[in-house]
MIMI-812959 format. One line per 3 residues: their letters; for each residue y, x, z of C-alpha. Coordinates in steps of 0.05 Angstrom, whole numbers, plus 5000, padded with zeros to 4 digits. Each point is the difference from the previous one (the first is absolute). Example, Ala and Ser with C-alpha at 12.3 -4.5 7.8 and 13.67 -1.06 7.14 Angstrom:
residues 2
AS> 4910 5246 5156; 5069 5027 4987
END
This chain:
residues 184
XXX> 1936 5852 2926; 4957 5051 4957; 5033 5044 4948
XXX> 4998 4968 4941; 5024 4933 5031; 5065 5049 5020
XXX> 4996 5030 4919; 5001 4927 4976; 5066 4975 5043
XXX> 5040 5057 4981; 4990 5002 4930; 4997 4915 5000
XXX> 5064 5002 5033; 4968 4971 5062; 5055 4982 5050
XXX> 4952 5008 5067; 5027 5048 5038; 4954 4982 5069
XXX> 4951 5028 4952; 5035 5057 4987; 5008 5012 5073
XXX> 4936 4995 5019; 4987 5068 4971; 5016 5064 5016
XXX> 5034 5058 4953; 4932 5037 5004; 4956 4950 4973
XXX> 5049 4992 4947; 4991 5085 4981; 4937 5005 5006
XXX> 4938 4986 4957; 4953 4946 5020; 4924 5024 5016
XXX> 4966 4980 4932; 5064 5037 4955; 5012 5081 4987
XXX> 5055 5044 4976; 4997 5005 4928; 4978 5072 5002
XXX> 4972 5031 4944; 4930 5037 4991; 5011 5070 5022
XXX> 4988 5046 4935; 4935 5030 4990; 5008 5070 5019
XXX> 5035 4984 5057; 4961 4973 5071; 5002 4987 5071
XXX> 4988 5060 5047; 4974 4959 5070; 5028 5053 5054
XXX> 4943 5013 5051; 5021 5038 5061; 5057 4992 4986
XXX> 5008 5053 4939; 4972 5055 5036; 4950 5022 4939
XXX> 5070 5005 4963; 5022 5042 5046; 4950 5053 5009
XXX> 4997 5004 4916; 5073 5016 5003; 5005 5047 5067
XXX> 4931 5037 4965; 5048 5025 4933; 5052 5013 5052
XXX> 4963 5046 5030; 4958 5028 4939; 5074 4993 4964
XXX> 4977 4968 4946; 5058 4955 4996; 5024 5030 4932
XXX> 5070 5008 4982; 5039 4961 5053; 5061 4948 4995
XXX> 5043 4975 5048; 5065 4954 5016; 5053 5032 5041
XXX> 5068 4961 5023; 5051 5046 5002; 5078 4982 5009
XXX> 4991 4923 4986; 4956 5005 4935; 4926 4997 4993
XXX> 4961 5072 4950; 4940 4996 4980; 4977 5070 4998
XXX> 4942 5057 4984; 4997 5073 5008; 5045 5039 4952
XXX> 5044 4942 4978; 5082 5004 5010; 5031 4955 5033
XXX> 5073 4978 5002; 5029 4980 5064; 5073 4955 4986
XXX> 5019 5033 5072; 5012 5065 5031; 4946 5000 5050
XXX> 5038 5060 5034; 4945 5057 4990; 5015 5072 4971
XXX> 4983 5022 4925; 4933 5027 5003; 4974 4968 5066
XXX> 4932 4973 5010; 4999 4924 5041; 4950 4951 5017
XXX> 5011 4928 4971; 4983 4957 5064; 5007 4923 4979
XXX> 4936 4994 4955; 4986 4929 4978; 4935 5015 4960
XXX> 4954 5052 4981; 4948 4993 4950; 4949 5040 4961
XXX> 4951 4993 4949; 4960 4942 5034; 5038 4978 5056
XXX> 5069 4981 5021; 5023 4992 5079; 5059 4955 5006
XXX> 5038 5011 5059; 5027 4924 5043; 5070 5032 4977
XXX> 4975 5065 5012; 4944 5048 5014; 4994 5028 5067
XXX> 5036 5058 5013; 4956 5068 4989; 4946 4962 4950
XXX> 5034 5029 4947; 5038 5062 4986; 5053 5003 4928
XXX> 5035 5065 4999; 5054 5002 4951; 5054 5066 4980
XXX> 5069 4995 4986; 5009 5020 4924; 5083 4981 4995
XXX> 5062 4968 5031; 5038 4974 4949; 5053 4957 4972
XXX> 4984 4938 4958; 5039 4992 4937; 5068 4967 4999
XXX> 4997 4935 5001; 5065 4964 4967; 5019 4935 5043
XXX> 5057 4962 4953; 5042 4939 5012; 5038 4972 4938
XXX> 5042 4937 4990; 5024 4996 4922; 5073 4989 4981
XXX> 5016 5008 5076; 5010 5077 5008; 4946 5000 5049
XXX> 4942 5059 5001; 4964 5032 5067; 4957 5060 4987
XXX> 4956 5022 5054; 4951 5060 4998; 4940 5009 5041
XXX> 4946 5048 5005; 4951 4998 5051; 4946 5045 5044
XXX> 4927 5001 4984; 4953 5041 5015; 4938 5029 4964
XXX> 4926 5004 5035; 4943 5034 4974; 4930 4968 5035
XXX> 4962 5061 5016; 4937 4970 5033; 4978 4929 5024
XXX> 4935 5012 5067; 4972 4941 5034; 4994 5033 5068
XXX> 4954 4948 5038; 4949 4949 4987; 5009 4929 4992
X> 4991 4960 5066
END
């Protein structure tokens, strides 16, 4: 039993079910030989890069402004305490957390998920390996959020909960973003 024999029971309301046992569930997902998706023309200035050797002329083009560091201005994606920054040198950044390091101290953000410049971007399988890429960051303030007013109210039943919160953030200033190696 072909395809469209199977098309015609089911919407016929064809009671054979030998028929419908005779095939299996991937003949019934899959498209038959002579029919395509219905995929669309990809748009003109758009087009298929065939990877030869396996992207290794990529490669060299992006290790060669690496090393000449002709990147231009650098971006980057850091994960720090549960939330995802996208980043450049000299922007401020405001960590929801105390990340527990003194006012004024220099640190390394470590978990980088991306790093791009001005023709290339390296996405990291979560992340990039350790050392390919260095963000230093300084710690501007330690703070207290606003207060936050929490309330709980029931009319006509004398019933109102207040609750204040304020919590800890902390302010980063990126100082510099340095891809340290070349790109395997």
């Amino acid at each position: 039993m072909n395809l469209s024999l199977l098309g015609r029971c089911l919407f016929s309301k064809c009671q054979t079910t030998a028929a419908l046992s005779s095939l299996s569930v991937r003949q019934l997902r899959t498209f038959g030989p002579d029919r395509t998706t219905n995929a669309k023309a990809m748009p003109s200035h758009q087009s298929v890069v065939p990877e030869s050797d396996n992207g290794q002329e990529i490669k060299d083009k992006i290790n060669k402004q690496i090393v000449s560091e002709d990147t231009g201005r650098l971006f980057s994606v850091v994960f720090l305490r549960g939330s995802q920054h996208k980043v450049t040198s000299g922007d401020l950044v405001k960590v929801l957390t105390d990340i527990g390091a003194p006012l004024g101290s220099k640190i390394v953000l470590d978990k980088v998920l991306c790093v791009g410049g001005q023709d290339f971007t390296l996405f990291g399988r979560p992340l990039l390996p350790h050392g390919l890429v260095r963000v230093e960051a300084t710690v501007i303030e330690r703070a207290l959020t606003r207060t936050k007013i929490f309330q709980k109210f029931k009319k006509r039943e004398n019933y109102r909960k207040l609750r204040f919160t304020r919590n800890q953030f902390t302010l980063l200033r990126i100082n510099d973003i340095n891809i340290n190696n070349q790109v395997d």
